[in-house]
N, C-alpha and C positions, 0 to 999 in steps of 0.2 A: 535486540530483545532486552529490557529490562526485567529486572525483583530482585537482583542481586543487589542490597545495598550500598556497599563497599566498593564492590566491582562494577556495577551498574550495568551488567553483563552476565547474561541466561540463557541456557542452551532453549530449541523450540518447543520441546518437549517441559521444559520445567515454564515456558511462557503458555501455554498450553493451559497447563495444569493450575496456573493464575486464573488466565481467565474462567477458567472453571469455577474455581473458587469464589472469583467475584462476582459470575452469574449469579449464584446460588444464593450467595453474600446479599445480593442488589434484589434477589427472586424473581431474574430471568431465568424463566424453565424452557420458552417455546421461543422457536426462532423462525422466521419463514423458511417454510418446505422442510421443516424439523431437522433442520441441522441442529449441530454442537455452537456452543460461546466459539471455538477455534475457527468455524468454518464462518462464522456470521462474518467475525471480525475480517479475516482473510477475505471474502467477499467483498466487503466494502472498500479494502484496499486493492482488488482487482479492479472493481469498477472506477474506483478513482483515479487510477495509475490509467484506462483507458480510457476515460475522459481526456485526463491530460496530452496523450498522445493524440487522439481525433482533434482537438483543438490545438495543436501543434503540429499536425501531423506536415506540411511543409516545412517544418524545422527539423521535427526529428528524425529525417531520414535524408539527411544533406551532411556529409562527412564534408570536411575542409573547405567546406561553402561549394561542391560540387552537385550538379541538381544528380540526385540517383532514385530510379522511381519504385516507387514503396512495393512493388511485387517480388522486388530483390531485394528484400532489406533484411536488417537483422540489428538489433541494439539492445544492448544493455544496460538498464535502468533500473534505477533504485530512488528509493521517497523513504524521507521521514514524514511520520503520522503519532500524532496525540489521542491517546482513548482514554473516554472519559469514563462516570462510574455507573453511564446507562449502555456502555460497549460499543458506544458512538465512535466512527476515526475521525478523525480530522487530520487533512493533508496541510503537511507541513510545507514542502519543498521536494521537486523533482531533484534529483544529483544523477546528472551522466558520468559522472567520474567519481564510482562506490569507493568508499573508504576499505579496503579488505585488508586492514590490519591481523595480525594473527596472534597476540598476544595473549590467549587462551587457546588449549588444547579444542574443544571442539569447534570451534574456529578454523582450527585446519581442516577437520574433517567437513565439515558444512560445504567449506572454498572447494574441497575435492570434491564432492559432490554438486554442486553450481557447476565447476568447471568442466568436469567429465558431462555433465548435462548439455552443455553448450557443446563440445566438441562432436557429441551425437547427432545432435541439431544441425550443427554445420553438414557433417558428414551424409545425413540422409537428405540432404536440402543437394549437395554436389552432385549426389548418384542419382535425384530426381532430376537436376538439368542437365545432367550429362547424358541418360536413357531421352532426354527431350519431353520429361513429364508436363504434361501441362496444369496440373492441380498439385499444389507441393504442398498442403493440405486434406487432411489431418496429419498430423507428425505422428510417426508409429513409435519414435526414439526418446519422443520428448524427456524423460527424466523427471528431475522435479520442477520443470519451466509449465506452463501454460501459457495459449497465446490468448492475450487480453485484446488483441488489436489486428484485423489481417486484411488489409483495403478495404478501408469505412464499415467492416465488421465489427463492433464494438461490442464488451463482454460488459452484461448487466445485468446487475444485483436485482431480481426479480421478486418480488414482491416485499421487499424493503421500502419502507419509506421513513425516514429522519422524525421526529417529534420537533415540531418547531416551536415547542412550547415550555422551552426548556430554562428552568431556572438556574439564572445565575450567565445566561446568554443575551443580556438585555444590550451589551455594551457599553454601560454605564459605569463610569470607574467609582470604586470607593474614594479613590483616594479626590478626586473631581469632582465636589457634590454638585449637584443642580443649583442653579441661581438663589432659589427661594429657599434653598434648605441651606444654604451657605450665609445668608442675608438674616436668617433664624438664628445658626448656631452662634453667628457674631455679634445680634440681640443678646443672646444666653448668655456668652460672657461679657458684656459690658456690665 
């Protein structure tokens, strides 16, 4: 979570209260099915993060190159994401292997809360195959997890749709003019 300048590092709550700010800032009022700026954005990063598992999904549930089949599975994932100043994400990079540095105080508390979340999860997932449940869905323990992904169930951002009309998304570098504008500016200085 960035807006800490310095620290480059903001608890969820104070990244929250950004994007809030830059809604209002940008005059995004309405979001599909009237959520908040917090929920659009979070949204977009669910559906992303489950795309990427459905389009991996025989990678991402193979521990040590062993085939293990996804109705027992369970992993932990994390992505970096860029948002721009229409509240757009853009996925960065999948990381199986999260950075949990702790060198900020709510940092620990966050990791405690991740952790104790997952150890719930585990726990009601063992007492449902151990009674021989056969739907270990919905999770009644989840914590602060949601599942984005549960055999070809995929979580989607439902009435969102991207502007693809977006300035400054052309892919065109400044610093690379185009042939003819390049063939101009070296007119202009001769």
């Amino acid at each position: 979570h960035t807006k800490l300048g310095a620290e480059g590092k903001a608890t969820f709550a104070e990244f929250e209260e950004a994007l809030q700010e830059l809604a209002i800032k940008q005059g995004k009022t309405s979001f599909p099915a009237g959520r908040k700026a917090v929920d659009h954005v979070r949204n977009q990063m669910k559906h992303s993060i489950a795309e990427m598992i459905e389009i991996f999904r025989h990678k991402s549930f193979v521990p040590d190159h062993r085939i293990l089949p996804t109705d027992n599975s369970f992993s932990f994932y994390c992505a970096d994401f860029i948002l721009d100043n229409d509240l757009d994400v853009w996925f960065l990079e999948p990381q199986y292997g999260c950075g949990l540095d702790e060198d900020y105080y709510f940092r620990l508390e966050m990791h405690a809360s991740l952790f104790n979340g997952m150890v719930d999860i585990f726990e009601e997932v063992w007492k449902k195959q151990e009674e021989g449940t056969e739907k270990l869905l919905p999770l009644k323990m989840g914590g602060n997890y949601e599942v984005v992904y549960a055999d070809g169930l995929s979580y989607s951002y439902d009435g969102y749709e991207r502007n693809q009309n977006k300035p400054g998304c052309t892919g065109k570098s400044r610093k690379h003019p185009e042939p003819e504008q390049q063939e101009k500016e070296e007119e202009e200085d001769d």
